[in-house]
C-alpha positions in Angstrom: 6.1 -11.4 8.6 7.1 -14.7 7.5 10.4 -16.1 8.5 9.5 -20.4 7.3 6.5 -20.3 9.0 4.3 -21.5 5.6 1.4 -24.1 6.9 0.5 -20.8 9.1 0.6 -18.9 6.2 -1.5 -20.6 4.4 -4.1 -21.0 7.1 -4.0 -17.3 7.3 -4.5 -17.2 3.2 -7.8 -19.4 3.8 -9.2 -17.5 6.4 -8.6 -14.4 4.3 -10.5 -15.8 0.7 -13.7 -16.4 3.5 -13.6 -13.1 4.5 -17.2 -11.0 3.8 -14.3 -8.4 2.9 -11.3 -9.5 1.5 -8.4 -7.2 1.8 -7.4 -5.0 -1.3 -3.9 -5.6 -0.8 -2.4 -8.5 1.1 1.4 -7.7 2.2 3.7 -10.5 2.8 7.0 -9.7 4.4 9.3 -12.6 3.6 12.2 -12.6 6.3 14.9 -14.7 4.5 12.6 -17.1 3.5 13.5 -18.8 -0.4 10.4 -20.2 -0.8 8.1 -17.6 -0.2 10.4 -14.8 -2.1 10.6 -17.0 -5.2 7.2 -17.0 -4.8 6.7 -21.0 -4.5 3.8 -20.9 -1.8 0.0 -20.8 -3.2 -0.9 -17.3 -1.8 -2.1 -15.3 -4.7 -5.6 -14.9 -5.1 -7.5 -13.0 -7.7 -9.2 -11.5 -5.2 -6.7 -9.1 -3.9 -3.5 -8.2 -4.9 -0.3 -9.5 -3.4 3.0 -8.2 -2.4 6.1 -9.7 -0.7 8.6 -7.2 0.3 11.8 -8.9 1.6 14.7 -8.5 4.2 17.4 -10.4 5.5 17.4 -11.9 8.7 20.1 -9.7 10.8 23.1 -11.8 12.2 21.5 -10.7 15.3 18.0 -11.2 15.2 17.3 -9.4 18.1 14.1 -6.6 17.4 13.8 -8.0 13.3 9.5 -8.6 14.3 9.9 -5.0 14.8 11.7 -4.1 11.5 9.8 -6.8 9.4 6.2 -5.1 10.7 7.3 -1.5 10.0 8.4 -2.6 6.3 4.9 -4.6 5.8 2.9 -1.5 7.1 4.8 1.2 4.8 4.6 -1.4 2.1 0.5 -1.8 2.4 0.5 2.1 3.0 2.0 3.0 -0.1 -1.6 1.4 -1.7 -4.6 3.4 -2.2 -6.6 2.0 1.1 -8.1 3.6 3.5 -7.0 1.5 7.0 -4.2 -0.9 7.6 -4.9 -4.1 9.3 -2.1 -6.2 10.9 -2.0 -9.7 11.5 0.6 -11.9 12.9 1.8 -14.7 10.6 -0.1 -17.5 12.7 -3.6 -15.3 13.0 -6.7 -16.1 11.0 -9.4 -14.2 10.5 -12.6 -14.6 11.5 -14.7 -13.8 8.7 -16.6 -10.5 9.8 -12.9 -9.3 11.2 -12.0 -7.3 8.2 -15.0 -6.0 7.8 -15.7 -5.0 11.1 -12.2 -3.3 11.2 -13.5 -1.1 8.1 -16.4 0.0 9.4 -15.1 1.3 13.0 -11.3 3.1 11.4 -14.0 5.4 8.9 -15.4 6.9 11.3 -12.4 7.7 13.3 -10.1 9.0 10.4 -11.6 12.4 11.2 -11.0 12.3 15.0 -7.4 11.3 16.8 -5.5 8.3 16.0 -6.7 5.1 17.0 -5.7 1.2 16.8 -8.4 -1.2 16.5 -7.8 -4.5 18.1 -10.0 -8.2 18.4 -10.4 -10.6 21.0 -7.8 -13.3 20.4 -8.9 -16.9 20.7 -6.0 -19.9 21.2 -6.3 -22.8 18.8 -5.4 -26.2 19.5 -2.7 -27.8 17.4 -4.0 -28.6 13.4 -5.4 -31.8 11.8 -2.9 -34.0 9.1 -4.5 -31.1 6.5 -4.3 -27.9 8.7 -6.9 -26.1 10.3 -10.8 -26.0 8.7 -11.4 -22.8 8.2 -14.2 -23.4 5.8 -15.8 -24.5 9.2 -16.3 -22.7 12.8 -12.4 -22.3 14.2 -14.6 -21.4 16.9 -14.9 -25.5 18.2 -10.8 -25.8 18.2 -10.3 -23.4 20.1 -8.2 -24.1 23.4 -8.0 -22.5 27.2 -5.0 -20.8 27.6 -2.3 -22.0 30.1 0.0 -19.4 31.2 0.6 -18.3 27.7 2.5 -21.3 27.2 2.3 -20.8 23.1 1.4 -16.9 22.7 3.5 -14.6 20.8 5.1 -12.2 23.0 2.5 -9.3 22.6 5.1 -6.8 23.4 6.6 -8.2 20.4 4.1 -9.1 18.0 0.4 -8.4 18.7 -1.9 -10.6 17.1 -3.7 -8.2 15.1 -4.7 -4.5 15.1 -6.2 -1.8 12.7 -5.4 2.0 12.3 -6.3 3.9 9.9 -4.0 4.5 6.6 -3.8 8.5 7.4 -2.7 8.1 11.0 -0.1 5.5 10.3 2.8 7.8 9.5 1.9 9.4 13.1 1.8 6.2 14.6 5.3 5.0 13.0 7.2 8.0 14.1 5.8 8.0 17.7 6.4 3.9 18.1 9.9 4.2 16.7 10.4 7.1 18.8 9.4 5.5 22.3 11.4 2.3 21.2 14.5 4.4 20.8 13.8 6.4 24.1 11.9 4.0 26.7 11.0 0.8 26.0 12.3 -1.9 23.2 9.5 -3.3 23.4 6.7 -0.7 22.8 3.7 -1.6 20.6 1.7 0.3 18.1 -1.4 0.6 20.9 1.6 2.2 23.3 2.1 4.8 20.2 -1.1 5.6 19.8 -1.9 6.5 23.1 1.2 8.2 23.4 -0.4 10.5 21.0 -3.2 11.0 22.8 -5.3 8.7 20.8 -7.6 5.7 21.8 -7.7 1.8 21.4 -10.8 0.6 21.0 -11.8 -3.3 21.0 -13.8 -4.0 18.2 -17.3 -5.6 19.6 -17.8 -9.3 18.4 -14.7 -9.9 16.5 -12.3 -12.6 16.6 -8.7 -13.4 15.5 -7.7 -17.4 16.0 -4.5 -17.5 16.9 -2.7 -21.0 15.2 -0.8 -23.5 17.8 2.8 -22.9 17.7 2.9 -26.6 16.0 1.5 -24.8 13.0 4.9 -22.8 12.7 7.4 -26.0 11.9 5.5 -26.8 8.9 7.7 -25.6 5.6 6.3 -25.4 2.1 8.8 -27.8 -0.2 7.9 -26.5 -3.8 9.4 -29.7 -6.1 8.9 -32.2 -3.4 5.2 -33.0 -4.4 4.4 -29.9 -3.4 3.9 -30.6 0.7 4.4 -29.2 4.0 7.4 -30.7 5.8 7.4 -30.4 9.4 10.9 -28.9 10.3 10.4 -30.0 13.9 10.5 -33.5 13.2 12.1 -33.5 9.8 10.1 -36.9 9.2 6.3 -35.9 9.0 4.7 -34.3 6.1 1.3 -33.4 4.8 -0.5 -32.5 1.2 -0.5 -29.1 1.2 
C-alpha cells in the first residue's frame, strides 16, 4: 500500500530482487499516488510480475490501510500462487524471508488456517542513497524506544503469510470482527478467530525502514530523484 511513500518502496523493491525466492507476483496498491499509477517509479523486474491496483484516498481517511490491504490481497489472490505474503510499504525482506514463508504455509494448507509472521527489526534512518540492502541490514538496525516510529500494528502489521486457499476464510472472518468488535482487528485476530494458529517463522527477519524513509517522493522528469517532502529542499539520485 503506497500512499507517496516511494524511497521505501524502492528499498522494499531491492530487498525483494535479493531474495533466494523472489515473489511470482508483486502487488502494488497505489493509494492516490500519480507517480506510482502512471507507473513512473523503477519497480518492474523481470523477475516477477507486477501489478498496481489503485484507489482513491477517501475524504476521510480513516480505516483506508484496511481497504488498501484487502484490495492488494484479493489482487495477488486472483494469481496462480500458492501463499500470500504481506508486507508493509516500509518492510524489507530479509533474504531467506520469502522463502522461509513458502516452506512453512505448504505444509499447513492441509490443516487449519494459519498466518505466518517474522521477527521485526527497527532500522535507523537511511544514508544520502537509501538503505544497503546488498549488505547485512542487520548492522543498521536500531533499539526501539517506546515505539516511537512503528506502524500501528493494529493497523498495519509489518508482514505476515497465509496461505492462498485460506485467504477467502481469513477475509470474511477479519471483515467480520471489524464490523462487530473491534476497528482495529488484524488478520492474526481472524485467524484465530477461526480456530487457526500463528506461528513465528524461526530465524526470519523483516527490517522495518525509519519513518524518515517515508517523506522521500519519486519526481519522474526532475532528473529522476527522490525529493524529500518533509523538507521540500533535500534530494537524492534515486
Amino acid at each position: 500500500m503506497v500512499h507517496h511513500e516511494h524511497e521505501a518502496l524502492l528499498g522494499q523493491v531491492d530487498g525483494l530482487s535479493l531474495s533466494t525466492w523472489p515473489p511470482d507476483v508483486h502487488v502494488v496498491a497505489s493509494v492516490s499516488d500519480r507517480e506510482l499509477t502512471r507507473n513512473r517509479l523503477p519497480i518492474r523486474s523481470d523477475r516477477w510480475e507486477t501489478r498496481v491496483p489503485r484507489m482513491q484516498m477517501p475524504r476521510t481517511p480513516c480505516g483506508w490501510q484496511h481497504r488498501a490491504m484487502l484490495m492488494a490481497m484479493d489482487e495477488a489472490a486472483t494469481a496462480d500462487v500458492e501463499v500470500l505474503i504481506f508486507l508493509d510499504v516500509r518492510s524489507i525482506p530479509a533474504t531467506g524471508l520469502l522463502e522461509a514463508y513458502a516452506e512453512l504455509a505448504g505444509p499447513a494448507v492441509d490443516g487449519p488456517p494459519t498466518v505466518l509472521e517474522a521477527e521485526v527489526l527497527d532500522l535507523l534512518p537511511p544514508g544520502p542513497l537509501g538503505y544497503p540492502v546488498s549488505r547485512e541490514l542487520a548492522a543498521w538496525t536500531a533499539t526501539r524506544q517506546d515505539g516511537a516510529h512503528d506502524p500501528d500494528p493494529l493497523v498495519c502489521p509489518a508482514s505476515f503469510a497465509v496461505a492462498a486457499r485460506h485467504w477467502e476464510q481469513v477475509r470474511t472472518a477479519w471483515t467480520q470482527l471489524r464490523r462487530d468488535r473491534s476497528a482495529q482487528a488484524t488478520p492474526t485476530d481472524a485467524v484465530l478467530a477461526l480456530g487457526g494458529l500463528r506461528v513465528l517463522a524461526p530465524r526470519t527477519r523483516v527490517y522495518l525502514q525509519h519513518h524518515d524513509a517515508t517523506t522521500a517522493r519519486y519526481m519522474h522528469g526532475r532528473g529522476d530523484q527522490l525529493v524529500d517532502a518533509g523538507t521540500s529542499t533535500q534530494s537524492m539520485p534515486a
